[in-house]
HTML snippet that shows the backbone in 3Dmol.js (N, CA, C, O; Angstrom):
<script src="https://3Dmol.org/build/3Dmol-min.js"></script>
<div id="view" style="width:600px;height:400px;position:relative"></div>
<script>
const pdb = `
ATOM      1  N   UNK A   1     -21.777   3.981   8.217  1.00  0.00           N
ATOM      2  CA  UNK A   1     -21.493   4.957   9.251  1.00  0.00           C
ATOM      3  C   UNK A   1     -22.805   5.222   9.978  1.00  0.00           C
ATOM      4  O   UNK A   1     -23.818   5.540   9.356  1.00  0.00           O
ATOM      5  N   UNK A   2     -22.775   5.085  11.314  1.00  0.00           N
ATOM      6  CA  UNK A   2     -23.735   5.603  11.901  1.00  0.00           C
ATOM      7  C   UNK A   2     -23.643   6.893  13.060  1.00  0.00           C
ATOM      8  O   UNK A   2     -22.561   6.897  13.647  1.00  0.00           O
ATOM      9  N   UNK A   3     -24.632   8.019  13.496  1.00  0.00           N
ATOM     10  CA  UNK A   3     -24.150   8.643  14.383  1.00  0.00           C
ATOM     11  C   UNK A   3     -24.356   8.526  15.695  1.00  0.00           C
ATOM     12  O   UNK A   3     -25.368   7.827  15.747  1.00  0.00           O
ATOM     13  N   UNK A   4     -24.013   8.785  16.856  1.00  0.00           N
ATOM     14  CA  UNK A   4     -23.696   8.693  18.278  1.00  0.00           C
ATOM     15  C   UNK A   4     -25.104   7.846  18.756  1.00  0.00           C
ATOM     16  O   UNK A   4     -24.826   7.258  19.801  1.00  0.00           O
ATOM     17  N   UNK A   5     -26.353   7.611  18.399  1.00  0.00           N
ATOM     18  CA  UNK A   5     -26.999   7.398  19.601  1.00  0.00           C
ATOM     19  C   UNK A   5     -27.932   6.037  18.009  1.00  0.00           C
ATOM     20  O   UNK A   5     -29.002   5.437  18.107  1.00  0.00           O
ATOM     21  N   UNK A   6     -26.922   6.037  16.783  1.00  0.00           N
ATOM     22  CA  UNK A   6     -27.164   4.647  15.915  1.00  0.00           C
ATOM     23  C   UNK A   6     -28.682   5.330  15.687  1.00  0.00           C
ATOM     24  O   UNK A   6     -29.421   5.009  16.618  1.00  0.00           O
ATOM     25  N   UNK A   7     -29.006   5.751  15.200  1.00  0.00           N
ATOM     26  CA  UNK A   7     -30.599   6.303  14.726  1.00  0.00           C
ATOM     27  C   UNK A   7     -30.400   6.920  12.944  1.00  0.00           C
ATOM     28  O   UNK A   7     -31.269   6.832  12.077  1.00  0.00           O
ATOM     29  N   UNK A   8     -29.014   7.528  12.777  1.00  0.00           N
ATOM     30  CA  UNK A   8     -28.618   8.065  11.934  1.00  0.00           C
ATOM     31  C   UNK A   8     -27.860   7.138  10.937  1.00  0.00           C
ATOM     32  O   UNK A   8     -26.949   6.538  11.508  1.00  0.00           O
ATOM     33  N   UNK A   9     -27.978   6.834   9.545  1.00  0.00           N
ATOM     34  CA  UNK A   9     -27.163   5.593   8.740  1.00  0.00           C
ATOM     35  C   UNK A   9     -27.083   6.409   6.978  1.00  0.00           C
ATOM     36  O   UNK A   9     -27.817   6.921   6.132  1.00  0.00           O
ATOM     37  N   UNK A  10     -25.312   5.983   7.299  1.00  0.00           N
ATOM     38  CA  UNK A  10     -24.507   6.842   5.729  1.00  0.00           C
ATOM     39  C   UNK A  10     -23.961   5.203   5.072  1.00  0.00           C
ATOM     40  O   UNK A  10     -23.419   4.334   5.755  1.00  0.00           O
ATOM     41  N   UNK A  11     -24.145   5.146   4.220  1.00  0.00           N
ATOM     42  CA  UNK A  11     -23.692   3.937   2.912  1.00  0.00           C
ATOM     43  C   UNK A  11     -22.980   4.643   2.064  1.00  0.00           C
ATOM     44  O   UNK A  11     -23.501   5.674   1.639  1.00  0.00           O
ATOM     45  N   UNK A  12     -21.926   4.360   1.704  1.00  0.00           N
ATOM     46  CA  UNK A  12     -21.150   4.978   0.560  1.00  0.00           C
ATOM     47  C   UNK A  12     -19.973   3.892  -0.112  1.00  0.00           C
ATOM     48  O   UNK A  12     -19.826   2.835   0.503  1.00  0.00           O
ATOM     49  N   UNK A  13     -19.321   4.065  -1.072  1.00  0.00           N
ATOM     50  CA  UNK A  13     -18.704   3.166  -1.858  1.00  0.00           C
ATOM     51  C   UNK A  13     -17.073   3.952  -1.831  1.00  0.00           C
ATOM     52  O   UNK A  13     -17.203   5.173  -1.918  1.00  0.00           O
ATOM     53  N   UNK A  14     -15.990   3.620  -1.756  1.00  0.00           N
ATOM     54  CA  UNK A  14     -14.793   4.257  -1.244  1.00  0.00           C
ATOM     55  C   UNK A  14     -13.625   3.145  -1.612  1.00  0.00           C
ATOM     56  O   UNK A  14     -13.565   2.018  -1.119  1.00  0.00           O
ATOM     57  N   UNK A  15     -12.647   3.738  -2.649  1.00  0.00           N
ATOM     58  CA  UNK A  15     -11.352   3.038  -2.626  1.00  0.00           C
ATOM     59  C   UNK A  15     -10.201   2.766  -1.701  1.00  0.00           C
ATOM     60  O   UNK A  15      -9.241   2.005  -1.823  1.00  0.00           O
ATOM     61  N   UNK A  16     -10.608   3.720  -0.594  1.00  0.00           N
ATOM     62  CA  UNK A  16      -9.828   4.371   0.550  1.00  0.00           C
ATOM     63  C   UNK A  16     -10.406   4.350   1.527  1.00  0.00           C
ATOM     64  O   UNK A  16     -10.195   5.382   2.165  1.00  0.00           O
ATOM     65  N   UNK A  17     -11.467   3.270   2.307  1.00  0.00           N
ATOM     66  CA  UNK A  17     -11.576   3.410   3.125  1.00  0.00           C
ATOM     67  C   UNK A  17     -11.496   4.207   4.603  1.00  0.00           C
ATOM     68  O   UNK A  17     -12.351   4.910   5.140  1.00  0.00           O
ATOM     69  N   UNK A  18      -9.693   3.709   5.216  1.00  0.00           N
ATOM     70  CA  UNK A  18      -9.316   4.478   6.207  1.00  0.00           C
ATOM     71  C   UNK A  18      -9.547   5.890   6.170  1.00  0.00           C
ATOM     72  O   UNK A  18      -9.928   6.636   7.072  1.00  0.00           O
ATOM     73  N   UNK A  19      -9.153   6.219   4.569  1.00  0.00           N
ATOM     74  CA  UNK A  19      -9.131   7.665   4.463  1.00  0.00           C
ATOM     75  C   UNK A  19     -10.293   8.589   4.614  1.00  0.00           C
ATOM     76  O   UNK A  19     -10.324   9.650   5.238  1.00  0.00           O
ATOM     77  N   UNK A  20     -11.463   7.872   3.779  1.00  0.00           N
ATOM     78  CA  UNK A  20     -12.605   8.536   3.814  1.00  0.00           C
ATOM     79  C   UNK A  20     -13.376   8.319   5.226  1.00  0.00           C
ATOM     80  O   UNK A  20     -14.222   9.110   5.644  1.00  0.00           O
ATOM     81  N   UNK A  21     -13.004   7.244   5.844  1.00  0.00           N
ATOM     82  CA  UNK A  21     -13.816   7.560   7.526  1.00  0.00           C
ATOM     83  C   UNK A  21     -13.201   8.781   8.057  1.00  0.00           C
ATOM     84  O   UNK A  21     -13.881   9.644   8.611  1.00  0.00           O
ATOM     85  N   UNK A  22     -11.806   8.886   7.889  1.00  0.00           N
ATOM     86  CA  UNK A  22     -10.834  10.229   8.660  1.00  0.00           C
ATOM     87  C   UNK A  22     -11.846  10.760   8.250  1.00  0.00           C
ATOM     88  O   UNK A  22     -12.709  11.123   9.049  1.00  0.00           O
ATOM     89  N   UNK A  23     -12.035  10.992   6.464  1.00  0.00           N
ATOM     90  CA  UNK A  23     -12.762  12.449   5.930  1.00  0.00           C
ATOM     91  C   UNK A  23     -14.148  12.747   6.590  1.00  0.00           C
ATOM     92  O   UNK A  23     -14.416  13.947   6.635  1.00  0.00           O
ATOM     93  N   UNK A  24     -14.926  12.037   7.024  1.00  0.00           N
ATOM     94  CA  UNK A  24     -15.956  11.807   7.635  1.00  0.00           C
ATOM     95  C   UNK A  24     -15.679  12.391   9.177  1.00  0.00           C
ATOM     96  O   UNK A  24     -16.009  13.531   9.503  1.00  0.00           O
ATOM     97  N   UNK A  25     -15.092  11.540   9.985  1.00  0.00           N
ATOM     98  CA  UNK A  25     -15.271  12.121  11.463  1.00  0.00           C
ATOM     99  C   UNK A  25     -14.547  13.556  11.531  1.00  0.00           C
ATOM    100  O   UNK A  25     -14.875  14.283  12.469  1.00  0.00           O
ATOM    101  N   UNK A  26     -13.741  13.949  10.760  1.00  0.00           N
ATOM    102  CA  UNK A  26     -12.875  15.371  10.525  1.00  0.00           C
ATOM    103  C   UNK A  26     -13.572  16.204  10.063  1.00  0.00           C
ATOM    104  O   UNK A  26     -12.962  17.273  10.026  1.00  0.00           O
ATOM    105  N   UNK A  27     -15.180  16.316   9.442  1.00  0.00           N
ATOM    106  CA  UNK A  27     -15.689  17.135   8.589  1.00  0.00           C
ATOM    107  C   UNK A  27     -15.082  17.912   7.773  1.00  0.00           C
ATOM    108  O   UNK A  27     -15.095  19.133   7.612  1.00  0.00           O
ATOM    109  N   UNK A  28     -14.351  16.752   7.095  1.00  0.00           N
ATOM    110  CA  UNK A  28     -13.989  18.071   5.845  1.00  0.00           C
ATOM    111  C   UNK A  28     -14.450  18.366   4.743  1.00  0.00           C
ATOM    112  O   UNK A  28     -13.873  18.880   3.785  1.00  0.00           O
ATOM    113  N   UNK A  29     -15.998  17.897   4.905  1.00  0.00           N
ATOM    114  CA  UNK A  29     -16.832  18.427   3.923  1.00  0.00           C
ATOM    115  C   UNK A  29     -18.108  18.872   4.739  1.00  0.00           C
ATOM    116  O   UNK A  29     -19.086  18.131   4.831  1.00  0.00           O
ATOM    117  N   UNK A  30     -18.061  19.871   5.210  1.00  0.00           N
ATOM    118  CA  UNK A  30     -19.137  20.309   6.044  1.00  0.00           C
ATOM    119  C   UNK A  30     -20.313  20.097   6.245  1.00  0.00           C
ATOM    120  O   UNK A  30     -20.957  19.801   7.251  1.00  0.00           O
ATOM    121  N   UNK A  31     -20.702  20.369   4.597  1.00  0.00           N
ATOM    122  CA  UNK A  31     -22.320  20.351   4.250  1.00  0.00           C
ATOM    123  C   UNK A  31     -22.464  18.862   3.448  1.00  0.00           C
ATOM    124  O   UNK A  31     -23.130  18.767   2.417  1.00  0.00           O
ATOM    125  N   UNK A  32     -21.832  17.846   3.988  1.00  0.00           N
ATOM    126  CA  UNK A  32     -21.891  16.934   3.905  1.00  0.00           C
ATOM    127  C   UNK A  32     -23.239  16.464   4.562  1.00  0.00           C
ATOM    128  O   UNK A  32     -23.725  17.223   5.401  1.00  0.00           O
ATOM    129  N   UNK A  33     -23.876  15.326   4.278  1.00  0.00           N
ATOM    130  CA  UNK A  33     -24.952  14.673   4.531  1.00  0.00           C
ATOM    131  C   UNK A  33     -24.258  13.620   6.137  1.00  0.00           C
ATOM    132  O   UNK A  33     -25.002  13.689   7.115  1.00  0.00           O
ATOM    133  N   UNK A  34     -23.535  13.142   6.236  1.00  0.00           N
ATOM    134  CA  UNK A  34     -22.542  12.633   7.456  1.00  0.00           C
ATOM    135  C   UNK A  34     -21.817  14.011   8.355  1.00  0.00           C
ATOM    136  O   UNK A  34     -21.683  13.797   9.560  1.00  0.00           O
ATOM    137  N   UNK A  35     -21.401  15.237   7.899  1.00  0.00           N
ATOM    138  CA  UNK A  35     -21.316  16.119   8.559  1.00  0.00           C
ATOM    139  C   UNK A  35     -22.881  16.713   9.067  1.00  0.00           C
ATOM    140  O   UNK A  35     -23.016  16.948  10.268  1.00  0.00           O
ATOM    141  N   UNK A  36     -23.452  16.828   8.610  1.00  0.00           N
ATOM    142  CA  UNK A  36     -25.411  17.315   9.202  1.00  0.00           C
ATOM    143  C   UNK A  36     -25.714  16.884  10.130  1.00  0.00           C
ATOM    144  O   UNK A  36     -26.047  17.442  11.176  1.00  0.00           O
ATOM    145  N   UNK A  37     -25.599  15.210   9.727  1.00  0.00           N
ATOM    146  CA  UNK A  37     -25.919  14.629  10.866  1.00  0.00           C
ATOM    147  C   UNK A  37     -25.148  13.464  12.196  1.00  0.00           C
ATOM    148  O   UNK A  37     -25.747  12.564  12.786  1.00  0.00           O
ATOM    149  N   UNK A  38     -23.887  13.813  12.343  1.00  0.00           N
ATOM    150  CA  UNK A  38     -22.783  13.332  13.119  1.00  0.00           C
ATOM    151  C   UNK A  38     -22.485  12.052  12.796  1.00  0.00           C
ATOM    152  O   UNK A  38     -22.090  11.235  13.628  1.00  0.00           O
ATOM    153  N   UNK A  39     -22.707  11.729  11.212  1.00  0.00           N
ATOM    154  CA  UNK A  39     -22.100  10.262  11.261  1.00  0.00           C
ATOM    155  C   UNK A  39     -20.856   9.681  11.140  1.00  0.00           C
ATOM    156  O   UNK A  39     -20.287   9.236  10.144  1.00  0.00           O
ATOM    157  N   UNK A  40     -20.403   9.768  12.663  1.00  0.00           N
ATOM    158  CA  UNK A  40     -18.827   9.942  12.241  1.00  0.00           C
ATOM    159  C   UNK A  40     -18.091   8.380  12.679  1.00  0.00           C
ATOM    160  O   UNK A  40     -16.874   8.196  12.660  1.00  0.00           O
ATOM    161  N   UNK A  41     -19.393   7.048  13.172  1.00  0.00           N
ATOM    162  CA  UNK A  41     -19.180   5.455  13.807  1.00  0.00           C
ATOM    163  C   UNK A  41     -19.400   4.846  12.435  1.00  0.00           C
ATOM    164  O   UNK A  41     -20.358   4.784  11.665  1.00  0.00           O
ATOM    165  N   UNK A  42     -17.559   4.220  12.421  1.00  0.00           N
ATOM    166  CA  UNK A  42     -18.154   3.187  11.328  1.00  0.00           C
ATOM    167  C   UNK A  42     -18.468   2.032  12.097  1.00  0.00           C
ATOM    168  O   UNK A  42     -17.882   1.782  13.150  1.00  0.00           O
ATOM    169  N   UNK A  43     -19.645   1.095  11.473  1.00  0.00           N
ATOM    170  CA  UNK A  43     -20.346   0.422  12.050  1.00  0.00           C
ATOM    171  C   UNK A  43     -20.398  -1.280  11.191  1.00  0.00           C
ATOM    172  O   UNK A  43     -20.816  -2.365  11.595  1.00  0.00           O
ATOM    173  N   UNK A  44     -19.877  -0.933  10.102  1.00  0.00           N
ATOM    174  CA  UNK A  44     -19.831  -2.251   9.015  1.00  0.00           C
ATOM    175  C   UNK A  44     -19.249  -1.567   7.728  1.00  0.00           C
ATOM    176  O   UNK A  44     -19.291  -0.443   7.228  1.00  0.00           O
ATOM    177  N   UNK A  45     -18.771  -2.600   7.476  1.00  0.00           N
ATOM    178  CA  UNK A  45     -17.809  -2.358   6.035  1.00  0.00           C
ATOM    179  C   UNK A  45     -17.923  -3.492   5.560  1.00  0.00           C
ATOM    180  O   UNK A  45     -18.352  -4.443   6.212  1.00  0.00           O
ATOM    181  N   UNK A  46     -17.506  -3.561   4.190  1.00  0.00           N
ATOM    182  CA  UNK A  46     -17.656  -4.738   3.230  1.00  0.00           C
ATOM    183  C   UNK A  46     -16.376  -4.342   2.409  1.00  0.00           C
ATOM    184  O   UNK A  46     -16.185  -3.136   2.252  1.00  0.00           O
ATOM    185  N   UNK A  47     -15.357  -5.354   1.797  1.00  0.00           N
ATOM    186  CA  UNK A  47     -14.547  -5.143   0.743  1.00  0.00           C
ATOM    187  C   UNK A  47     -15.053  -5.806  -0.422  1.00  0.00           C
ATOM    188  O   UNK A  47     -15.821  -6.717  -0.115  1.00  0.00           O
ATOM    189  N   UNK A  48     -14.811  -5.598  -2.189  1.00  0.00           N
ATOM    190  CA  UNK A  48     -14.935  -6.000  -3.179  1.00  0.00           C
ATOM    191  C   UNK A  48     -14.215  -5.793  -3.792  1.00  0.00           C
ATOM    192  O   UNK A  48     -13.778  -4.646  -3.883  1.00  0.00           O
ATOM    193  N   UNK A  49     -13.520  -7.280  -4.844  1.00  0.00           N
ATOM    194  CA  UNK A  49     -12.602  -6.726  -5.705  1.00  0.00           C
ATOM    195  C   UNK A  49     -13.073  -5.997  -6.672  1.00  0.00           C
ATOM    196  O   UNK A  49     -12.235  -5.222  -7.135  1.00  0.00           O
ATOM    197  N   UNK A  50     -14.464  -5.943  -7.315  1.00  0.00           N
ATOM    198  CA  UNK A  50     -14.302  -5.292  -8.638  1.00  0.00           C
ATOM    199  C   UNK A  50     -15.607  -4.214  -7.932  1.00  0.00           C
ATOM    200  O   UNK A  50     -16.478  -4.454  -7.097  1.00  0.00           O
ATOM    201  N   UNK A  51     -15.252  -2.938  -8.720  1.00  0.00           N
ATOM    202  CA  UNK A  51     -16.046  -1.497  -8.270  1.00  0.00           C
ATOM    203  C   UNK A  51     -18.074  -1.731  -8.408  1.00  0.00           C
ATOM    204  O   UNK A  51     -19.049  -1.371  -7.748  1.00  0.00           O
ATOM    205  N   UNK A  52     -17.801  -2.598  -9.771  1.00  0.00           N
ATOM    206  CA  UNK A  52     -19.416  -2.451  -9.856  1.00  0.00           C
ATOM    207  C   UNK A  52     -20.050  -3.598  -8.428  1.00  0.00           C
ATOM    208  O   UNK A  52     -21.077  -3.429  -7.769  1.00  0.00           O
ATOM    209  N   UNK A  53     -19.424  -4.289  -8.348  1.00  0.00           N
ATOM    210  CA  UNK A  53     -19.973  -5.260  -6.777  1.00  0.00           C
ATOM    211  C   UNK A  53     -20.117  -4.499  -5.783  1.00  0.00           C
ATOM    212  O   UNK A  53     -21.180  -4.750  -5.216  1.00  0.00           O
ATOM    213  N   UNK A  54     -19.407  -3.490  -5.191  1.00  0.00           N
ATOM    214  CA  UNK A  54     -19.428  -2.113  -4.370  1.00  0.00           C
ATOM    215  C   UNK A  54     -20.675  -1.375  -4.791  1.00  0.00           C
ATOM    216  O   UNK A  54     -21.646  -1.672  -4.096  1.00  0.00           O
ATOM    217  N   UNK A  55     -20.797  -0.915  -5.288  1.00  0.00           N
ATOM    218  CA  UNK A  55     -22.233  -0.495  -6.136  1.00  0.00           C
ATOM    219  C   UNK A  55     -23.276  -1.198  -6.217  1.00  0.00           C
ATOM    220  O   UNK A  55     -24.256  -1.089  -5.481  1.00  0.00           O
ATOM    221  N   UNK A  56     -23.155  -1.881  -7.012  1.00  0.00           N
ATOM    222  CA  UNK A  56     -24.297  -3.057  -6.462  1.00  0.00           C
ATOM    223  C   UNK A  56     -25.360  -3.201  -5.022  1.00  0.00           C
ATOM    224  O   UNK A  56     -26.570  -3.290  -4.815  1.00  0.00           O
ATOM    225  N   UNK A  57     -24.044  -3.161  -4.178  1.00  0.00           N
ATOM    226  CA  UNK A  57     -24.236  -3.953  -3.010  1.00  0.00           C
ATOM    227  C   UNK A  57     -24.565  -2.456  -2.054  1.00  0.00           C
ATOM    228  O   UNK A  57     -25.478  -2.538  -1.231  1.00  0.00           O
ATOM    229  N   UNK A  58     -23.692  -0.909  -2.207  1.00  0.00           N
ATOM    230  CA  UNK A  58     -24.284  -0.092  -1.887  1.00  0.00           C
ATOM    231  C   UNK A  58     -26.293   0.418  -2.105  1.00  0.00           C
ATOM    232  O   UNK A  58     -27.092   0.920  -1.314  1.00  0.00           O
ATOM    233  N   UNK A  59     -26.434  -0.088  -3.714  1.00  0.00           N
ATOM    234  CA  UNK A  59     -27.383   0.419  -3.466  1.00  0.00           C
ATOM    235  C   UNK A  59     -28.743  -0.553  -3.186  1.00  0.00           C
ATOM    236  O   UNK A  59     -29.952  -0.323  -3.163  1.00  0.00           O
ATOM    237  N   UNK A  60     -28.060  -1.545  -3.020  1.00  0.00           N
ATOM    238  CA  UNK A  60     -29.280  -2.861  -2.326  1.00  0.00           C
ATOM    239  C   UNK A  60     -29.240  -2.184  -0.784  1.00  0.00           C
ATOM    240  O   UNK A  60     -30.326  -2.133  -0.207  1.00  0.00           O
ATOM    241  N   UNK A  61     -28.400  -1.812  -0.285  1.00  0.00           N
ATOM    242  CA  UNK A  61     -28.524  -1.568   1.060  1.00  0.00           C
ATOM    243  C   UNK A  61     -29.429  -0.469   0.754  1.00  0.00           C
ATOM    244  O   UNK A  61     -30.561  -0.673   1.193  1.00  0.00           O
ATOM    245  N   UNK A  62     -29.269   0.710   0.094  1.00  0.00           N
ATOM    246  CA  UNK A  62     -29.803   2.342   0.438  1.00  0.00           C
ATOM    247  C   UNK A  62     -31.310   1.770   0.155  1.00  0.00           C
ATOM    248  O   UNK A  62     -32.273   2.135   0.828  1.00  0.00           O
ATOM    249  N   UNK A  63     -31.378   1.078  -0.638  1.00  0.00           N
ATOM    250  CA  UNK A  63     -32.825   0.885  -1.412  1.00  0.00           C
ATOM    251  C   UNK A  63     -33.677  -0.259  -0.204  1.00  0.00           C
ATOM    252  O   UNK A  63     -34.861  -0.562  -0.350  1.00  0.00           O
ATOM    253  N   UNK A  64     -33.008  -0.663   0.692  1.00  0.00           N
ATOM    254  CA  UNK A  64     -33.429  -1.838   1.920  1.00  0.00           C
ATOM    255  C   UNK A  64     -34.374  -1.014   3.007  1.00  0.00           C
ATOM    256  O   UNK A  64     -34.352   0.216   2.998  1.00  0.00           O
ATOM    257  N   UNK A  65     -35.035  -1.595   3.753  1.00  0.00           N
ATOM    258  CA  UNK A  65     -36.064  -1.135   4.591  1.00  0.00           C
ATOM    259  C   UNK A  65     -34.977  -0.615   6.040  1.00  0.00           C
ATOM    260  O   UNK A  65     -33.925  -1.245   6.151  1.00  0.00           O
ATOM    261  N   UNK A  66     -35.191   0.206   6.805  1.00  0.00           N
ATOM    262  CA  UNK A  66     -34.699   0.688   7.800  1.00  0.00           C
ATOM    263  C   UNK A  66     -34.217  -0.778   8.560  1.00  0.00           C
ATOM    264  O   UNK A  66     -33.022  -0.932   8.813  1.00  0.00           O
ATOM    265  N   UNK A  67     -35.219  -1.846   8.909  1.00  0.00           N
ATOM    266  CA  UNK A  67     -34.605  -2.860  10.404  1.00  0.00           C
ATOM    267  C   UNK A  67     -34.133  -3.516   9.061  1.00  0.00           C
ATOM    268  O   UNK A  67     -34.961  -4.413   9.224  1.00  0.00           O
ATOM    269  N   UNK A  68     -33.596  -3.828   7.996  1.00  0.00           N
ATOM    270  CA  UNK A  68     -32.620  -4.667   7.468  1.00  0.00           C
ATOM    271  C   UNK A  68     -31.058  -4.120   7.658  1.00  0.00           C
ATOM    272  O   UNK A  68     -29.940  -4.599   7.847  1.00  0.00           O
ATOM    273  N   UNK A  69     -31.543  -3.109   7.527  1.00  0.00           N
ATOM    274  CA  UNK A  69     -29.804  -1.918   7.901  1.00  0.00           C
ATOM    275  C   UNK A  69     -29.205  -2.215   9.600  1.00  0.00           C
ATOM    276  O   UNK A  69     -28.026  -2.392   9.906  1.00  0.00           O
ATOM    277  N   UNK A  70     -30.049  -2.209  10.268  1.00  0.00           N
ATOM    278  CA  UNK A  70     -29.867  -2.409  11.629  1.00  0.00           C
ATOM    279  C   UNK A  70     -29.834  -3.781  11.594  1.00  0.00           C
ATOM    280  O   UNK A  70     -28.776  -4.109  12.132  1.00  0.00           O
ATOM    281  N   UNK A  71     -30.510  -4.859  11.201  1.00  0.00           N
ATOM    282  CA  UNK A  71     -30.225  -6.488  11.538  1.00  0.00           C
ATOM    283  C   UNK A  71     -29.116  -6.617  10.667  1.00  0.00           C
ATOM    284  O   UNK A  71     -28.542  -7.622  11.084  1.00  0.00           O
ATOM    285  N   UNK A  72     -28.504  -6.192   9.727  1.00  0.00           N
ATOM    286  CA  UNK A  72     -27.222  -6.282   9.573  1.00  0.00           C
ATOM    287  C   UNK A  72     -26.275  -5.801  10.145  1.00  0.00           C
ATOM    288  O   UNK A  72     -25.193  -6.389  10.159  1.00  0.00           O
ATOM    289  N   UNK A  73     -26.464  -4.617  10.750  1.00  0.00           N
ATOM    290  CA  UNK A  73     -25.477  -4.157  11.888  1.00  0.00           C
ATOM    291  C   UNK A  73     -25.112  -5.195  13.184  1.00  0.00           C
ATOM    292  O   UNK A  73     -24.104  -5.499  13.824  1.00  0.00           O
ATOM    293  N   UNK A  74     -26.482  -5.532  13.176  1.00  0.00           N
ATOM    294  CA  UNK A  74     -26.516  -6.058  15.238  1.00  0.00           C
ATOM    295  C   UNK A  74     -25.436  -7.775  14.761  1.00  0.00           C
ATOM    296  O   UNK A  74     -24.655  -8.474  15.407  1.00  0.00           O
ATOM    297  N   UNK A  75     -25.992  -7.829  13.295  1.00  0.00           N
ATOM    298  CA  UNK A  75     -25.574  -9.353  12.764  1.00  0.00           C
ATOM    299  C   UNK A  75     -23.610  -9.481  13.478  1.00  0.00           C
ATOM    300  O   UNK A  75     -22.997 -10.272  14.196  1.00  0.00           O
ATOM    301  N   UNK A  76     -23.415  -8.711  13.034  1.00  0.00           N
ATOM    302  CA  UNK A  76     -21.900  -8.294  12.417  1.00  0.00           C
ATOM    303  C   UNK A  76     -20.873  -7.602  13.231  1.00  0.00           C
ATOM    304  O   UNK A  76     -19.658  -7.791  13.191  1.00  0.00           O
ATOM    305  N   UNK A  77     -21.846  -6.380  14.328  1.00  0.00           N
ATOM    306  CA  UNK A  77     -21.073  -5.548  15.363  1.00  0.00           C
ATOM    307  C   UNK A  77     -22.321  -5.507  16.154  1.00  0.00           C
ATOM    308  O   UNK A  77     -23.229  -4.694  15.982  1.00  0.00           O
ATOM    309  N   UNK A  78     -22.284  -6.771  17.333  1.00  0.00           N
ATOM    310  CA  UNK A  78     -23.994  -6.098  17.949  1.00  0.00           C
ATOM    311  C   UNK A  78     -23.500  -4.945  19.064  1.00  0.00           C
ATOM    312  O   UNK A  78     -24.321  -4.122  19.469  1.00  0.00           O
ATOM    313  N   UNK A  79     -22.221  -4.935  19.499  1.00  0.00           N
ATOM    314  CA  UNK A  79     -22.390  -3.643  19.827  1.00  0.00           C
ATOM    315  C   UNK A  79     -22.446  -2.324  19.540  1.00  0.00           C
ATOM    316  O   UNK A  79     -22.535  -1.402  20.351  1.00  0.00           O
ATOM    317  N   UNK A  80     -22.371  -2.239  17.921  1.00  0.00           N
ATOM    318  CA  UNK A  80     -22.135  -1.166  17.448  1.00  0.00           C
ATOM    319  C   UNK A  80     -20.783  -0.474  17.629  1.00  0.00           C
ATOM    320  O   UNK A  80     -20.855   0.704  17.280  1.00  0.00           O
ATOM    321  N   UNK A  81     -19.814  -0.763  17.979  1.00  0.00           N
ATOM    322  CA  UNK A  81     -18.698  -0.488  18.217  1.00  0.00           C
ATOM    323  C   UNK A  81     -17.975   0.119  17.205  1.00  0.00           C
ATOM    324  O   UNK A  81     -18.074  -0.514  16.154  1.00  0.00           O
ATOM    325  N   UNK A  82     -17.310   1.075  17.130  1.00  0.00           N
ATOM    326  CA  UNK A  82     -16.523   2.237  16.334  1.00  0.00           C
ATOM    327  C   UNK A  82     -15.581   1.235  15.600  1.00  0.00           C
ATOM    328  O   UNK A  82     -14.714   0.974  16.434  1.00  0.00           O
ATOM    329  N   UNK A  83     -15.295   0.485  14.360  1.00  0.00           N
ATOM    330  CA  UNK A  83     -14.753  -0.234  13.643  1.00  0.00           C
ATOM    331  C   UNK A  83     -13.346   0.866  13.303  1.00  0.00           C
ATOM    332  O   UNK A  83     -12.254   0.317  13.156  1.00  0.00           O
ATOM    333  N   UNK A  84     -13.405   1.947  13.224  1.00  0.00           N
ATOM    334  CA  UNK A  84     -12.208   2.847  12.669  1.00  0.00           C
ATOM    335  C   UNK A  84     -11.120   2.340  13.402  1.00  0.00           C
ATOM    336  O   UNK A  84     -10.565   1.458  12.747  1.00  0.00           O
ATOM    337  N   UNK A  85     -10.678   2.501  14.305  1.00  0.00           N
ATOM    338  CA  UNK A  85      -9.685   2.187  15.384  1.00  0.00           C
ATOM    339  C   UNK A  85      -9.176   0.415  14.480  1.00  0.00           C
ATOM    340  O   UNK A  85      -7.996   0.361  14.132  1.00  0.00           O
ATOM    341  N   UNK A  86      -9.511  -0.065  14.366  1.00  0.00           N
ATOM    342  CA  UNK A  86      -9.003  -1.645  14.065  1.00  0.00           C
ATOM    343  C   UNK A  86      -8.357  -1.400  12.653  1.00  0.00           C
ATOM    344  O   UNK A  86      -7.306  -1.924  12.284  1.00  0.00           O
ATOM    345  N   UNK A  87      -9.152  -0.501  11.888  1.00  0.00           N
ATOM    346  CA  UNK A  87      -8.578   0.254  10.510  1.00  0.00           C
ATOM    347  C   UNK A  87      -7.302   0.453  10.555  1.00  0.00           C
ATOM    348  O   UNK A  87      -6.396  -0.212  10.052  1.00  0.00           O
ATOM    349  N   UNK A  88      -7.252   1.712  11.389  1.00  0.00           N
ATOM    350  CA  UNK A  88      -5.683   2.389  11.510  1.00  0.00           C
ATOM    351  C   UNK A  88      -4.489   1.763  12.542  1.00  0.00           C
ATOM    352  O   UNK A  88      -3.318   2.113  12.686  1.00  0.00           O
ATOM    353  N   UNK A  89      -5.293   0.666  13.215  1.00  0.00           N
ATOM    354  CA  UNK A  89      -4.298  -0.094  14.764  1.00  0.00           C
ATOM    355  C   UNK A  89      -3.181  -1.024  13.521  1.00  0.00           C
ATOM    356  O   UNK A  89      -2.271  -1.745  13.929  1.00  0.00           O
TER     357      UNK A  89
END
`;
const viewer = $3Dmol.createViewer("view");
viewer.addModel(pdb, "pdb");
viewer.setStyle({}, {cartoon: {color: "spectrum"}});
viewer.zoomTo();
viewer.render();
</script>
């Protein structure tokens, strides 16, 4: 997830995808770390069948240097384009 002007970047691990972006751009957790700071663009997603590969792979990203997060973005969506919409279409 990134927010409006892509400066801002949320990684998280989710069985529910669709659901938890809703939960995200809806703030329904206020004092959320993605509610603070408007990260409400999903920007890349990954699926895995088994939970610890999700994990894994979340925290190689969190633990990655800032332009690896972004050269995987530009890789994948170089426009940065709001991925939610293709979710729920």
């Amino acid at each position: 997830m990134a927010n409006s002007f892509n400066t801002v970047f949320y990684t998280g691990v989710t069985s529910d995808l669709q659901g938890r972006v809703w939960q995200h751009k809806n703030n329904k957790f206020p004092k959320s770390f993605t509610s603070r700071y408007k990260c409400y663009k999903l920007v890349d997603y990954s699926f895995f069948s088994e939970i610890e590969e999700a994990i894994y792979e979340e925290k190689r990203i969190k633990g990655g240097r800032r332009q690896q997060k972004i050269d995987s973005v530009v890789s994948k969506n170089p426009n940065w384009i709001d991925l939610y919409e293709g979710l729920v279409s």
